[in-house]
C-alpha positions as CSV (number, residue, x, y, z in Angstrom):
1,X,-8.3,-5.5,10.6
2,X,-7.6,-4.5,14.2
3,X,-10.2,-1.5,16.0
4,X,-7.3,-0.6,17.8
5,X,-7.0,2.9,17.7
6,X,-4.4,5.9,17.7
7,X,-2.3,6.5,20.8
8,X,-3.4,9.4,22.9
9,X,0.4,10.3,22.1
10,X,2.7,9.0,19.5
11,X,5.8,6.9,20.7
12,X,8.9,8.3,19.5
13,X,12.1,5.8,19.4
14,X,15.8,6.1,18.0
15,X,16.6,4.1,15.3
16,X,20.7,4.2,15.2
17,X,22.5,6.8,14.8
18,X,20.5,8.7,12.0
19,X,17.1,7.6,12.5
20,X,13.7,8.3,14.4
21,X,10.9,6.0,14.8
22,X,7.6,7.7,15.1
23,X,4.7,5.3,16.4
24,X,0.9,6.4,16.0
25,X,-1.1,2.9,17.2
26,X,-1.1,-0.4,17.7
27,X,-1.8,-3.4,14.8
28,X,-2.8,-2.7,11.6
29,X,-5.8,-0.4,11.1
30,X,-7.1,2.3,9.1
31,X,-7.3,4.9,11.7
32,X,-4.0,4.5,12.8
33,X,-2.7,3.7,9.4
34,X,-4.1,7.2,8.2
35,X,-2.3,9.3,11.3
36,X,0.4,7.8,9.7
37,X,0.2,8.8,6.0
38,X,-1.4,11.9,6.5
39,X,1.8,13.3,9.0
40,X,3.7,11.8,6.1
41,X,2.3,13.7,3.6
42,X,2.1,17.0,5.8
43,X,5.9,16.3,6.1
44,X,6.9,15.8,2.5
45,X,5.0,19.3,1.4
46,X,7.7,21.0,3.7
47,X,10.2,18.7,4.5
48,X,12.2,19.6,8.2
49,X,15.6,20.8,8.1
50,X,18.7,17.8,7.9
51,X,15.7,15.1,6.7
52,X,17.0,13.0,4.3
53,X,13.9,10.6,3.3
54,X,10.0,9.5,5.1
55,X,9.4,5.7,5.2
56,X,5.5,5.1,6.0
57,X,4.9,1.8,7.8
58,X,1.1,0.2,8.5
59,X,1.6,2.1,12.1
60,X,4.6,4.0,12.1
61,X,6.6,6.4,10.2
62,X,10.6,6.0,9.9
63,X,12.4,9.4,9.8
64,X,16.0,9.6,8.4
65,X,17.9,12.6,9.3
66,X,21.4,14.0,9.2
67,X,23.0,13.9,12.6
68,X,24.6,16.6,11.6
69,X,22.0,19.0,10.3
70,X,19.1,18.0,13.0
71,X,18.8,15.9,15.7
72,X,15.9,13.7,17.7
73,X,15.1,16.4,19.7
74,X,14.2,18.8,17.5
75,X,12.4,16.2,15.1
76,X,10.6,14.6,18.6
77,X,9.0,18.6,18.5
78,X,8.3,19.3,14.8
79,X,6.5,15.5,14.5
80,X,4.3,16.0,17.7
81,X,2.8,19.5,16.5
82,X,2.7,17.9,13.1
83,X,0.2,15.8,14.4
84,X,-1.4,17.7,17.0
85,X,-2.3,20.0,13.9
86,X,-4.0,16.7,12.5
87,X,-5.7,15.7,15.7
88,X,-8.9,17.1,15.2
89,X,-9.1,15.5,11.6
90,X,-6.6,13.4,10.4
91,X,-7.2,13.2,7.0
92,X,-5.4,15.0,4.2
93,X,-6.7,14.8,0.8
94,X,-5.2,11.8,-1.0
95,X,-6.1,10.4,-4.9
96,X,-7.8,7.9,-5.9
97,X,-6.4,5.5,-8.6
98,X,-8.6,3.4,-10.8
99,X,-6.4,0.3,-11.5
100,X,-8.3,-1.9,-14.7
101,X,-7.7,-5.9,-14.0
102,X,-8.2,-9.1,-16.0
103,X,-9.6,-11.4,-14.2
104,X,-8.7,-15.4,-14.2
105,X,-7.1,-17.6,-16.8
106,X,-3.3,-16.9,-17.3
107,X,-3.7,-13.3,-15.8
108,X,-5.1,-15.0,-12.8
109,X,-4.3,-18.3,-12.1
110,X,-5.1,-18.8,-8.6
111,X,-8.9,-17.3,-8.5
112,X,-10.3,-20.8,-8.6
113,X,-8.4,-21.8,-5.7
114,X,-9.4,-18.6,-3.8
115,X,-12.7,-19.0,-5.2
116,X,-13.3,-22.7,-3.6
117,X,-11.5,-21.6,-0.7
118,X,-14.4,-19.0,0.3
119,X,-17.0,-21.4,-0.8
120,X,-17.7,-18.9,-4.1
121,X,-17.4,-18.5,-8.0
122,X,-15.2,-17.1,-9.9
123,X,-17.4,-14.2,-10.9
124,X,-18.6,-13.6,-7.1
125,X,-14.7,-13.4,-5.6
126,X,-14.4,-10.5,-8.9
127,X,-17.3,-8.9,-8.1
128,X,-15.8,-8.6,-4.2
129,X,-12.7,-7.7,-5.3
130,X,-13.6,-4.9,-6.9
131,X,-16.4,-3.4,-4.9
132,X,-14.1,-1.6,-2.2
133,X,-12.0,1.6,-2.2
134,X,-8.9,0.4,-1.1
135,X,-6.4,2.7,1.0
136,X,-2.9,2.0,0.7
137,X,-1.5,1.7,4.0
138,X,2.4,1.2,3.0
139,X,4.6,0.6,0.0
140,X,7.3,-2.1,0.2
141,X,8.7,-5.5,-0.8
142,X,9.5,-4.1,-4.2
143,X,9.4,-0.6,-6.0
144,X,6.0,0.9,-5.3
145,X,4.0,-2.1,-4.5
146,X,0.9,-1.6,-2.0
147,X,-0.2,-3.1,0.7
148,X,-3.9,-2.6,0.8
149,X,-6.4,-2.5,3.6
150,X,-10.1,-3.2,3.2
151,X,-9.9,-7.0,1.6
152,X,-13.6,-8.3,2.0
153,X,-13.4,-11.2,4.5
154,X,-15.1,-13.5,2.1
155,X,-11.8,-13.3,0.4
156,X,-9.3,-14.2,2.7
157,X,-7.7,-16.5,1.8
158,X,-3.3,-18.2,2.7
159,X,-0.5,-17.0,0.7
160,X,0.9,-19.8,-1.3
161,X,2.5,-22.3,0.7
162,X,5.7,-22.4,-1.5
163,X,6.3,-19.0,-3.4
164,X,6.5,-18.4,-7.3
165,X,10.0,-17.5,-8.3
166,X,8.7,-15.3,-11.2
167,X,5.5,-13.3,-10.8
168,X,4.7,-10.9,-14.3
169,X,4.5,-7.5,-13.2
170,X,0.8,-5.9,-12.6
171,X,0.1,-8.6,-11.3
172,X,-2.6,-8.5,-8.6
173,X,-3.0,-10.9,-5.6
174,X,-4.4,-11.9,-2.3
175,X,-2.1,-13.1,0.7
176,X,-4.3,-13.4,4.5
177,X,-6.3,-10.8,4.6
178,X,-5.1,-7.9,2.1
179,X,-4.6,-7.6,-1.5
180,X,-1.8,-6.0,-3.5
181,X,-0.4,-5.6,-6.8
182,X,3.5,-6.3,-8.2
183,X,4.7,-3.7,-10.1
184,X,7.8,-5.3,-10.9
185,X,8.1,-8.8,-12.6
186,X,10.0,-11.2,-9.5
187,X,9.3,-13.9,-7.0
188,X,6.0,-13.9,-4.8
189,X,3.7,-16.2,-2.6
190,X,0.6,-14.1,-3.5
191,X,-2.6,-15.7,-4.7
192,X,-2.9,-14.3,-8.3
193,X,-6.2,-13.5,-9.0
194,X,-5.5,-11.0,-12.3
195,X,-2.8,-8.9,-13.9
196,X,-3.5,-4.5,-14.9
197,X,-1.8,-3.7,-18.1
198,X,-0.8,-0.6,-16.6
199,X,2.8,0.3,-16.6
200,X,3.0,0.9,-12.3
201,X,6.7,1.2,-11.9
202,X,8.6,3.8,-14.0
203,X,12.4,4.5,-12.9
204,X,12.9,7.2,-15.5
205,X,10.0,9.1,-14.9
206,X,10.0,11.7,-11.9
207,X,7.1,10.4,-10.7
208,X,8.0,7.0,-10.9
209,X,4.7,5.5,-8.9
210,X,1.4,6.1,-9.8
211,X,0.1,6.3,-6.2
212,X,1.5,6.5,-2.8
213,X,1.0,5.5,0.6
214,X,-2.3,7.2,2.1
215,X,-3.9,6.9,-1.8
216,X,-6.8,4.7,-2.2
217,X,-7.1,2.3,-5.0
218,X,-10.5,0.8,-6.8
219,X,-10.1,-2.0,-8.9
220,X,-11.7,-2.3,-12.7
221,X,-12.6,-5.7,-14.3
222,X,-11.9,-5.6,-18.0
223,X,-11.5,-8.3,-20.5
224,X,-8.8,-9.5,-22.1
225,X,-9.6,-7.5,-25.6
226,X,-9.4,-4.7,-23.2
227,X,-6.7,-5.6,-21.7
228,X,-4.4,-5.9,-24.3
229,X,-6.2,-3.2,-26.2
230,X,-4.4,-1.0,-22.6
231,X,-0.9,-2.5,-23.0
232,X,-0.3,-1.8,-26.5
233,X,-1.1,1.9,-26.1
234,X,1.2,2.0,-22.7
235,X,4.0,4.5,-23.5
């Protein structure tokens, strides 16, 4: 990941006619990445008059407003003391989610190719996998699905050179240098490495995701007893 660091002062740019572009740093990195979902979360407890919805990027956060209820201005001055009142510790307290994973075989098809990639076994890329605490720097591509910092570099490893058309849902994969999970069953170029019996994406519920952006995720080998032990007690 890159050391860059948090701007002195965040860059603030107008996105059409009913949006505002707040910008905390430069590449992707965890300090900046935390500016970012802490703000976010600050926002959501007491959301600004005439905002409509808070879209948290790796460095940025997308605000879209009302035109007619609020405009840049007066968002440009809540966001900046938003994060002044961060500046001295930018952290707000965030879960952590404990997601259980079958390793390998038909729940992970690619770990031998990410395995021999790194020069490693199967059991060594598991064990890496699941040492780290991972935050959750944004959610995108489909309903809920994170994009998580903190992939050891012993796993980095390509995204598929031609994607899957049809990935099972909970299923979790590698692409560069992060590692994420698809909470929805659709195409993907991910390098599967194992599938969570968890049920991540829930429509009907009103808390349809189990975590969020700025939430931290650690990883749980189990075996496939386990595992489908889990998805037959899933509501």
């Amino acid at each position: 990941m890159s050391g860059e660091s948090v701007y002195p002062r965040p860059i603030f740019r107008i996105v059409g006619d009913g949006g505002l572009q707040v910008e905390y740093g430069e590449g992707i990195a965890e300090e900046v990445n935390r500016k970012v979902c802490s703000v976010y979360q600050m926002a959501k407890k007491n959301l600004p008059e005439g905002v409509i919805e808070l879209i948290p990027a790796y460095r940025s956060l997308l605000i879209v407003y009302d035109p007619c209820r609020t405009d840049p201005v007066k968002l440009e001055a809540i966001f900046m003391d938003m994060g002044q009142a961060l500046s001295e510790d930018p952290r707000l307290p965030f879960k952590t989610v404990e997601i259980p994973v079958c390793y390998g075989d038909e729940f992970g098809p690619d770990l031998g190719f990410v395995a021999g990639h790194n020069g490693l076994d199967a059991d060594e890329v598991i064990a890496l996998h699941a040492a780290p605490e991972y935050p959750i720097y944004m959610i995108g591509f489909s309903p809920g699905f994170p994009y998580l910092g903190g992939l050891p570099a012993k796993l980095h490893t390509p995204r598929l050179k031609t994607p899957r058309t049809t990935v099972s849902e909970g299923s979790v994969g590698i692409a560069n240098d992060q590692t994420g999970i698809y909470t929805v069953t659709g195409p993907g170029g991910w390098q599967l490495i194992g599938r969570t019996p968890l049920k991540l994406f829930r429509p009907e519920s009103p808390e349809p995701f189990l975590f969020q952006a700025g939430d931290r995720i650690r990883f749980k080998p189990i075996s496939k007893t386990e595992f489908l032990h889990l998805k037959e007690q899933r509501p």
